[in-house]
C-alpha positions as CSV (number, residue, x, y, z in Angstrom):
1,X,0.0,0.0,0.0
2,X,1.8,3.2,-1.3
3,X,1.8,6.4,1.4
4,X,3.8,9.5,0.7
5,X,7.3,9.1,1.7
6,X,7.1,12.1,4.0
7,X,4.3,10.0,6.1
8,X,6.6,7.4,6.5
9,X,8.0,7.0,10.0
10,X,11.5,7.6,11.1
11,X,12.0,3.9,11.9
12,X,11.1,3.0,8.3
13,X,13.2,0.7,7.1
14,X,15.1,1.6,3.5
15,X,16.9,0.3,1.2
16,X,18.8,2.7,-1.2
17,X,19.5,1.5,-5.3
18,X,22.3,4.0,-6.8
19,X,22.1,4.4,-10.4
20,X,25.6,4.5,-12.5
21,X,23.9,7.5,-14.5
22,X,21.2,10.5,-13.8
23,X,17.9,9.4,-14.5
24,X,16.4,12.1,-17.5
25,X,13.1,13.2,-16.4
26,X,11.2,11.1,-18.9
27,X,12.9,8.4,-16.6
28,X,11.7,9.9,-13.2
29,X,8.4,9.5,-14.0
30,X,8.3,6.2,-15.5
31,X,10.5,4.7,-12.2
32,X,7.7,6.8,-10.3
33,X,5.1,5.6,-12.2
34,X,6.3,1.7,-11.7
35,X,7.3,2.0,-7.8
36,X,4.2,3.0,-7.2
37,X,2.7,0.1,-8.4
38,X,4.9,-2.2,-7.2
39,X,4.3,-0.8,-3.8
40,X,0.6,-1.1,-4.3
41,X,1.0,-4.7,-4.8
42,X,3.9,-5.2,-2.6
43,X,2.9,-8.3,0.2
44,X,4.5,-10.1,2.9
45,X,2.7,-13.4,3.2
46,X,-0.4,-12.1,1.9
47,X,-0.2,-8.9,3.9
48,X,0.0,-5.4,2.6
49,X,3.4,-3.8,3.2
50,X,2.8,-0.2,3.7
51,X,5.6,1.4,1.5
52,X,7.0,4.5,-0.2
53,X,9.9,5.9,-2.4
54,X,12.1,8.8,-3.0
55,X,14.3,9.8,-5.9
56,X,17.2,12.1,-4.8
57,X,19.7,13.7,-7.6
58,X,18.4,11.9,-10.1
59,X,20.1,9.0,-9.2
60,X,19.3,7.4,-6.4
61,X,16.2,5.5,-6.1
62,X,15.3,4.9,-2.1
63,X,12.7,2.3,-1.2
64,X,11.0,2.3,2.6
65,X,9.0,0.5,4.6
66,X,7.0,0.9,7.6
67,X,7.8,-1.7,9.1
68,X,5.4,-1.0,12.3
69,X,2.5,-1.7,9.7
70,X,4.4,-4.5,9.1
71,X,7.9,-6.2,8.3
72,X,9.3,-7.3,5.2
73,X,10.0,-10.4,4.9
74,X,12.6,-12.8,2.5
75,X,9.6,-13.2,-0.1
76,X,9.1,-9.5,0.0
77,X,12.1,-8.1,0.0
78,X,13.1,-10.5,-3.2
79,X,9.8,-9.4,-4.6
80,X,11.7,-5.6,-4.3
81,X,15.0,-7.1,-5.9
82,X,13.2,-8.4,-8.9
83,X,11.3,-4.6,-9.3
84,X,14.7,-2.8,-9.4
85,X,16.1,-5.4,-11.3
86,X,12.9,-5.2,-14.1
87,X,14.0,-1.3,-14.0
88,X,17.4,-2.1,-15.1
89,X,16.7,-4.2,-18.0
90,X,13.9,-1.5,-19.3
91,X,16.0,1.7,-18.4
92,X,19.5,-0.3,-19.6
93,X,20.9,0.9,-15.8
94,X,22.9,-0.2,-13.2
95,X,21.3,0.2,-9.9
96,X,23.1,-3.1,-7.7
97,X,26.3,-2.6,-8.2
98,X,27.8,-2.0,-4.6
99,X,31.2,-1.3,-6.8
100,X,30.7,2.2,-6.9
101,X,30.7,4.9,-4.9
102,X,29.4,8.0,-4.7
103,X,30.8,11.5,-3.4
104,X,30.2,15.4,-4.1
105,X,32.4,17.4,-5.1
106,X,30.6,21.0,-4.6
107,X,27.4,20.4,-5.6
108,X,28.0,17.9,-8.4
109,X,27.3,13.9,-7.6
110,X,30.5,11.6,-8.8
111,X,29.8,8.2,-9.2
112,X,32.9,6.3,-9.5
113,X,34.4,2.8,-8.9
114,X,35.4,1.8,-5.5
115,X,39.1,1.4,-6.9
116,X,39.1,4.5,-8.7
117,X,37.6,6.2,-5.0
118,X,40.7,4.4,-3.2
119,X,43.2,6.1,-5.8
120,X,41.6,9.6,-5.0
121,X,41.4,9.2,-1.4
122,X,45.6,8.3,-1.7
123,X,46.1,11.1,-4.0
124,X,43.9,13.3,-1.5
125,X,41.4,14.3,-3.9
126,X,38.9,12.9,-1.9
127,X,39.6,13.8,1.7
128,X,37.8,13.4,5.2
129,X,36.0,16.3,4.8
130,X,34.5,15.0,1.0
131,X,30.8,14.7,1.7
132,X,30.0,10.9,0.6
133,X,26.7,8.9,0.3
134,X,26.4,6.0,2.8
135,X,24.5,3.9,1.2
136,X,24.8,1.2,4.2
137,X,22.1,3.1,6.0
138,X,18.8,1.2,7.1
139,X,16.3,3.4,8.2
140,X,14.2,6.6,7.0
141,X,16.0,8.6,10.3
142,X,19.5,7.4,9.2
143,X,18.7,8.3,5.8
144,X,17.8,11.8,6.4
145,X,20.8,12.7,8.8
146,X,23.7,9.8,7.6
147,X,23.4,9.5,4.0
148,X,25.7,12.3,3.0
149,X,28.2,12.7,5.3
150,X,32.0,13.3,5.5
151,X,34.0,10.3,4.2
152,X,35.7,10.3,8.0
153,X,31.9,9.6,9.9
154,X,31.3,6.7,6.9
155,X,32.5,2.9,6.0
156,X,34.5,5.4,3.4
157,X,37.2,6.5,6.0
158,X,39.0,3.0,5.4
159,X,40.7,4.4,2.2
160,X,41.7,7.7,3.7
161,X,45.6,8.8,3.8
């Protein structure tokens, strides 16, 4: 059952998918359009999940659930592997590959390969202070306040000089 993200409680649970490319607007909507509807049919064991999504920079799709409603389960969240994984075969994206990694520089969003992030951070053009997107984070709270953080507060700091 889709509710607005913004309705979602804190203790949501989330799950974030990272594109290797911006989305194009045409794009946005159609993911909107789909999660939607996933959500709307989206079941543990029968049971209505209640459930929501967010796109942020055009490239990072972020699934939630309330899981006081009721919890995900296996079944359900493979049920949510096989909707992001129908997205990338029909947009020709990557959105699983925990491979890359993400970081700001100013305002723009780099997307990058892990080994091509370690060779920055040695160089120190990615430093603590790089803002970095922890995608390891688990609920709507974490999401809004540890998502982008400096590379020293994240998983990140292991490849810093």
């Amino acid at each position: 059952m889709f509710t607005e993200y913004k309705n979602l409680p804190n203790n949501s649970r989330v799950w974030i998918y990272q594109s290797d490319r911006e989305f194009t607007a045409k794009e946005i909507a159609f993911i909107s359009e789909k999660a939607v509807d996933f959500i709307n049919q989206w079941t543990r064991h029968g049971d209505d999940l209640k459930g929501s999504f967010t796109i942020k920079y055009n490239q990072f799709l972020v699934l939630a659930v309330d899981e006081s409603f009721n919890n995900v389960s296996g079944c359900s969240i493979d049920s949510s592997v096989r909707f992001i994984k129908e997205l990338e075969n029909e947009l020709q994206l990557d959105l699983m590959n925990k491979l890359n990694v993400t970081f700001k520089d100013n305002e723009n969003v780099n997307l990058v390969k892990l080994s091509d992030f370690q060779r920055f951070a040695k160089e120190q053009k990615v430093t603590s202070e790089t803002i970095v997107f922890n995608n390891m984070v688990n609920t709507k709270a974490d999401f809004e306040n540890n998502w982008e953080i400096a590379a020293k507060d994240s998983w990140h700091k292991r490849f810093l000089v």
